[in-house]
C-alpha positions as CSV (number, residue, x, y, z in Angstrom):
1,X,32.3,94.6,120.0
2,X,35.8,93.0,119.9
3,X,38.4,94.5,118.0
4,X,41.6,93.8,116.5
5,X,43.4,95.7,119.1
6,X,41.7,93.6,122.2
7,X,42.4,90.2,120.4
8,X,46.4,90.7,120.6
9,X,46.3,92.5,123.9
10,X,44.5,89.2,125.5
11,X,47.4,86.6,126.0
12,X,46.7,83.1,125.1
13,X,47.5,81.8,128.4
14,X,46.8,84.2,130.9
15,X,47.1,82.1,133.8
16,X,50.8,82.3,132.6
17,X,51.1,85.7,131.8
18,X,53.0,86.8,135.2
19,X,55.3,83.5,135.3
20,X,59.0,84.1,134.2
21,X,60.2,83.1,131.3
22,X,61.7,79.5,131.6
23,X,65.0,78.7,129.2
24,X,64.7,76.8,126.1
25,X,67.1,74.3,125.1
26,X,68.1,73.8,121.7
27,X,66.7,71.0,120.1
28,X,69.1,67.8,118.9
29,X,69.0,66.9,115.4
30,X,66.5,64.0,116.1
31,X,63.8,66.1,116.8
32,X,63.4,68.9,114.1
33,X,61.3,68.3,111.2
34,X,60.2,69.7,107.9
35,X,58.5,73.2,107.2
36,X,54.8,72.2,105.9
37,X,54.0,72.9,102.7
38,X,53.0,70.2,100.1
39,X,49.8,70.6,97.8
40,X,48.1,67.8,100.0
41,X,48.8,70.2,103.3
42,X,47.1,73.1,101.6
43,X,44.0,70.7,100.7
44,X,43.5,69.7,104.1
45,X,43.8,73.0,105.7
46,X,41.2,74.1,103.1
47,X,38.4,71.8,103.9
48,X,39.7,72.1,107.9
49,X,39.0,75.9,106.9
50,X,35.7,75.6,105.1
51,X,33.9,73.3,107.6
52,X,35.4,76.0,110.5
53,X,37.0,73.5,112.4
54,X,39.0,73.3,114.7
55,X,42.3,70.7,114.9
56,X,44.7,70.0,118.0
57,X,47.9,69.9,115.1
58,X,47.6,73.8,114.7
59,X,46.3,75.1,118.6
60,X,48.8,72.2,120.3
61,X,51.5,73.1,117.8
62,X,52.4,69.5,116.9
63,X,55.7,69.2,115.3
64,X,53.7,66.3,112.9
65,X,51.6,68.8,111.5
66,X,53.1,68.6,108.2
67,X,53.7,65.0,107.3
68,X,50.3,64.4,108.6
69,X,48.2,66.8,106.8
70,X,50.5,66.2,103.2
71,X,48.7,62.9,103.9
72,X,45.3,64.1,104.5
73,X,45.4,63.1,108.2
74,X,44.2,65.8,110.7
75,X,43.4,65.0,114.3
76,X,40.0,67.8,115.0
77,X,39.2,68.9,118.4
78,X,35.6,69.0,119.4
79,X,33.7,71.7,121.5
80,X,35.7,74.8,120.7
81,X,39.3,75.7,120.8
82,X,39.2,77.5,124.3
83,X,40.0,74.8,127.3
84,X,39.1,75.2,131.0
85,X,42.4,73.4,132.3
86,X,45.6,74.9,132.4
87,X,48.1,72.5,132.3
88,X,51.5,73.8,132.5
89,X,52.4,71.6,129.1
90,X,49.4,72.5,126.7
91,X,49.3,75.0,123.5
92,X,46.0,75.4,124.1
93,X,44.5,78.7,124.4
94,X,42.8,78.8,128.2
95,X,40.0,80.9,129.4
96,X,35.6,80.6,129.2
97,X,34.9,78.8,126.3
98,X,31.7,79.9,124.2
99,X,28.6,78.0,123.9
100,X,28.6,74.2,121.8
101,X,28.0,74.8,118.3
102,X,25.0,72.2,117.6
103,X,26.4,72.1,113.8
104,X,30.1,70.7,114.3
105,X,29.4,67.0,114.5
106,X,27.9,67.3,110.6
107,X,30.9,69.6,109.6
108,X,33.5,66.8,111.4
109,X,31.6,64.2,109.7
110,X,31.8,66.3,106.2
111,X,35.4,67.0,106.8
112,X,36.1,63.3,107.2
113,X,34.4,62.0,104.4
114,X,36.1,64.6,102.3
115,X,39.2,63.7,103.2
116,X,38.5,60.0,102.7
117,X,39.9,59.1,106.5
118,X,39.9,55.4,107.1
119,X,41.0,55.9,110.8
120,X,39.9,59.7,112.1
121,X,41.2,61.1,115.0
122,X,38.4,63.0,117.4
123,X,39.7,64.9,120.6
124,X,37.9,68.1,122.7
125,X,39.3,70.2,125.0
126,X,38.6,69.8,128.5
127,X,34.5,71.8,129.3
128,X,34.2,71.4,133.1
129,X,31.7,74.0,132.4
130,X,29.4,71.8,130.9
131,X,27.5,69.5,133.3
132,X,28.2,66.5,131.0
133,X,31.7,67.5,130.3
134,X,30.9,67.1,126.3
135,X,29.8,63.5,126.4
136,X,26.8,64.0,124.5
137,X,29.0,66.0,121.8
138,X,31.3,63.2,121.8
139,X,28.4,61.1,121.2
140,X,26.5,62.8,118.6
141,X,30.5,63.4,116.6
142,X,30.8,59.7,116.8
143,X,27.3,59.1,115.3
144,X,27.4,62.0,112.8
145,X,30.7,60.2,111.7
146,X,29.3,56.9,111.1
147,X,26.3,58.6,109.2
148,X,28.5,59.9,106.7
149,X,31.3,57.8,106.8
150,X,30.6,53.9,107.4
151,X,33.9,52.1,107.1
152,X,35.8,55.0,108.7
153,X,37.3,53.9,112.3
154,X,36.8,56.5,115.0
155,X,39.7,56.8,118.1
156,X,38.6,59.3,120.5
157,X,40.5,60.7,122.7
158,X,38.7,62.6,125.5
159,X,38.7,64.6,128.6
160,X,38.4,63.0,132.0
161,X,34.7,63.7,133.1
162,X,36.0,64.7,136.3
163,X,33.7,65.0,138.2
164,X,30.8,63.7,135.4
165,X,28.5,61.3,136.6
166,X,27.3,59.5,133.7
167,X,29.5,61.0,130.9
168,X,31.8,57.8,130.5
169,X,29.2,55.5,130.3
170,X,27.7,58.0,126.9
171,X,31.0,57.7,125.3
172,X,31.5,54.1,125.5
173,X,28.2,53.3,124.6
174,X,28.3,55.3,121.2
175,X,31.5,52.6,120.7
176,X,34.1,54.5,119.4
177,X,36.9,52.0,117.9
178,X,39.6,53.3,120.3
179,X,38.8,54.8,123.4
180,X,42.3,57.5,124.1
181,X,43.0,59.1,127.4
182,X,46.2,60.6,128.4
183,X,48.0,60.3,131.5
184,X,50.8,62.9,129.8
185,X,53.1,62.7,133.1
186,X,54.1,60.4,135.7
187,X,51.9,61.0,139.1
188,X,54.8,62.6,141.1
189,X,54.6,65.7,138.7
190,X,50.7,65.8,138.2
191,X,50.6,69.3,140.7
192,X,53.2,71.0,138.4
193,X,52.5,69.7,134.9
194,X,48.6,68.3,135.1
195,X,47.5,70.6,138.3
196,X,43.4,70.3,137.3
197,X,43.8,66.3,137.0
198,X,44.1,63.2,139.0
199,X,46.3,60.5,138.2
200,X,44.4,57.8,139.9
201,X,40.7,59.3,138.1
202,X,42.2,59.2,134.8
203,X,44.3,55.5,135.4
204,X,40.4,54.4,136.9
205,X,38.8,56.4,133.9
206,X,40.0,53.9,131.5
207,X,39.9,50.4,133.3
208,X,36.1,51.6,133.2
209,X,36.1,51.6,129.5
210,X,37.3,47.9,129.8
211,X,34.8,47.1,132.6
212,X,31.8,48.5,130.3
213,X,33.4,46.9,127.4
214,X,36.0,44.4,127.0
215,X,36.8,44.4,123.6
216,X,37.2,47.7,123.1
217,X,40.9,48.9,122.6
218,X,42.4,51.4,125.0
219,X,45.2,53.8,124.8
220,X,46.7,56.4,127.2
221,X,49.9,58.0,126.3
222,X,53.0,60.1,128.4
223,X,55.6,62.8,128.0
224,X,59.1,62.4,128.6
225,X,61.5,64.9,129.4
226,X,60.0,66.7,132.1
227,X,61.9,65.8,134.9
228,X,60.7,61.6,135.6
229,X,62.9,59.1,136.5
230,X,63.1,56.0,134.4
231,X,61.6,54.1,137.6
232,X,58.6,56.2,137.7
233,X,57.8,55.9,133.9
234,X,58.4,52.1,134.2
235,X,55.4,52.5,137.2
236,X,53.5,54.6,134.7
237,X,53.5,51.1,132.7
238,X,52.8,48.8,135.3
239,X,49.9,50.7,136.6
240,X,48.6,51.1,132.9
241,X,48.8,47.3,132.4
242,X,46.6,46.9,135.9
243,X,43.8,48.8,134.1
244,X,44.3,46.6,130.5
245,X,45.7,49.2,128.6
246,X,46.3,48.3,125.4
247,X,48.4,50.9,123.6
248,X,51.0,53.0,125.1
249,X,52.6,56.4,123.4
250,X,55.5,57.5,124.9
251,X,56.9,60.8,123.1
252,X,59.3,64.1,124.1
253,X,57.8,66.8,125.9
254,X,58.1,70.2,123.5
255,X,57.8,73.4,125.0
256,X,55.4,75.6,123.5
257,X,56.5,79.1,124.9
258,X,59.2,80.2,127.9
259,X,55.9,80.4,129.8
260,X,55.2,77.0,129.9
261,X,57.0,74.3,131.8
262,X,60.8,74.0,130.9
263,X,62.3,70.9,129.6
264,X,64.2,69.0,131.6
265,X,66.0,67.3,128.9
266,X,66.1,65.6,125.8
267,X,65.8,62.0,126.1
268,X,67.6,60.0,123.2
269,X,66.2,58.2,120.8
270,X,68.2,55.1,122.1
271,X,66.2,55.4,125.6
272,X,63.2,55.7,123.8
273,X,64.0,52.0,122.0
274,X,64.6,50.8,125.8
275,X,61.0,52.1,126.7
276,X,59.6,50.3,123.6
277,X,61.0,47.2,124.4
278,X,60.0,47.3,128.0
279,X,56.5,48.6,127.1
280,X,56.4,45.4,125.1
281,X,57.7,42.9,128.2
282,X,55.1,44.2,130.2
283,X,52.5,42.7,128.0
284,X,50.8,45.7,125.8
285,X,49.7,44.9,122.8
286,X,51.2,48.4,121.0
287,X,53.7,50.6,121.9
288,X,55.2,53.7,120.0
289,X,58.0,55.2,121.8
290,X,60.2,57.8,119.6
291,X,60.8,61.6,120.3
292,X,58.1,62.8,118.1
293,X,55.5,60.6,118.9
294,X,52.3,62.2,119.6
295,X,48.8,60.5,120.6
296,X,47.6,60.6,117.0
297,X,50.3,60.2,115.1
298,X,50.2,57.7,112.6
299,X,46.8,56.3,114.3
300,X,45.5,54.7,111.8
301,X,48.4,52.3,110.7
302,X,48.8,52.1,114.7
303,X,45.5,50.7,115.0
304,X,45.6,48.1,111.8
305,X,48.3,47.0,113.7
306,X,46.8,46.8,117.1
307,X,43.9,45.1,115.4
308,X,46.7,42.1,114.7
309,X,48.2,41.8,117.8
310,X,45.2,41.3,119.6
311,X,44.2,38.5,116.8
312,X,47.6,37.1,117.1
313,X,47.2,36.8,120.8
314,X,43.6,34.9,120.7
315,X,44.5,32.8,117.8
């Protein structure tokens, strides 16, 4: 039996455990935000609560957490809250996750309709334990979703089924509205930051989704602030635009804990305008670029207004 006493002696992170302690830089006035705590908040963190699920705002520590839940927006994350990766940027916890629990695609689905999401946001952590890599839970989310809640909009945004054989092709069948996969870093700092990943499998990953279905929108998203040069973030774009990417997220890299990787520096909010307008040159169809961007953040009026640039561009 576990006890109390076992739970706080096991560290979140224990890959990290026996790293020293990197510095933490103060953070400008451009990137604090808000203490949570509206009555809307407290109404989405009950039914998160009472369908026991789990969301990537609260284990990833997202700095959006509160204007996005005082507006009934969550972003839930599928398959557990316990990831097999260990990248040196992530929140969340690592170690063997536990066994799929065959009830969570009804619970997301109940959650969602509850909440009266138009757009809902659907991520996992990363199972290489499972030999699928959580398509099929992916799959049976998106369905249970639809089910429940026809005129919601589902963006996923998933592992890399490293290694998978099969798993992509699940996923896009079940035709989420946004297919999501993060690149998070440029490739020169994949063996620090992303060690378990490969840049050119996850860039290949999602001109798939494109070569299985055209019109289906894409979306990959990096950190800044980690130590990349401005010419290796501009490459970043130009090999997302090989592989049709549609919507980029560029946002500032926040370190979770002195264990994790240090920040290099805060990039401005003036460099971050520069990236958008680049981003836009090089022929995506949306870019948000700010310091607190984050994949999900403010996905769904994000995706109304992907939905009119592509009609723009065919009209």
């Amino acid at each position: 039996m576990t006890t109390l006493l076992d739970i706080r002696a096991k560290p979140r992170h224990p890959e990290k455990a026996h790293r020293p302690d990197t510095p933490v830089l103060r953070k400008p006035e451009w990137i604090r935000v808000k203490a949570p705590g509206s009555a809307a908040y407290a109404e989405t963190q009950r039914i998160v609560r009472e369908n026991q699920l789990v969301t990537v705002c609260e284990e990833a520590g997202c700095p959006n957490i509160g204007e996005c839940w005082s507006k009934k927006h969550a972003t839930f994350m599928i398959m557990g809250d316990t990831c097999t990766r260990a990248c040196a940027f992530c929140n969340v916890k690592t170690g063997l996750p536990g066994p799929l629990n065959p009830h969570e695609p009804a619970h997301v689905a109940d959650a969602i309709a509850r909440m009266g999401l138009s757009h809902a946001v659907i991520t996992s952590v990363d199972r290489d334990d499972l030999a699928d890599g959580g398509a099929d839970h992916f799959v049976g989310t998106i369905k249970a979703v639809r089910a429940a809640s026809p005129a919601t909009t589902i963006e996923i945004l998933t592992p890399d089924f490293l290694k998978k054989e099969g798993a992509l092709e699940k996923v896009v069948h079940a035709r989420p509205d946004v297919f999501n996969h993060n690149l998070e870093t440029v490739p020169g700092l994949y063996l620090k930051i992303r060690p378990g990943a490969r840049y050119f499998h996850s860039l290949r990953l999602l001109q798939q989704v494109k070569e299985l279905d055209a019109t289906m929108f894409t979306k990959s998203g990096i950190m800044v602030g980690l130590g990349e040069t401005r010419e290796q973030v501009m490459q970043v774009m130009d090999d997302m635009r090989s592989a049709s990417i549609d919507f980029i997220t560029i946002g500032q890299y926040l370190q979770p804990s002195r264990k994790h990787a240090a920040i290099d520096r805060f990039v401005t909010p003036e460099e971050f305008k520069a990236y958008e307008t680049m981003a836009y040159a090089k022929g995506f169809l949306m870019v948000s670029a700010s310091p607190l961007t984050r994949s999900s953040h403010h996905a769904g009026e994000d995706f109304d207004r992907l939905r009119k640039a592509r009609a723009a561009q065919v009209s």
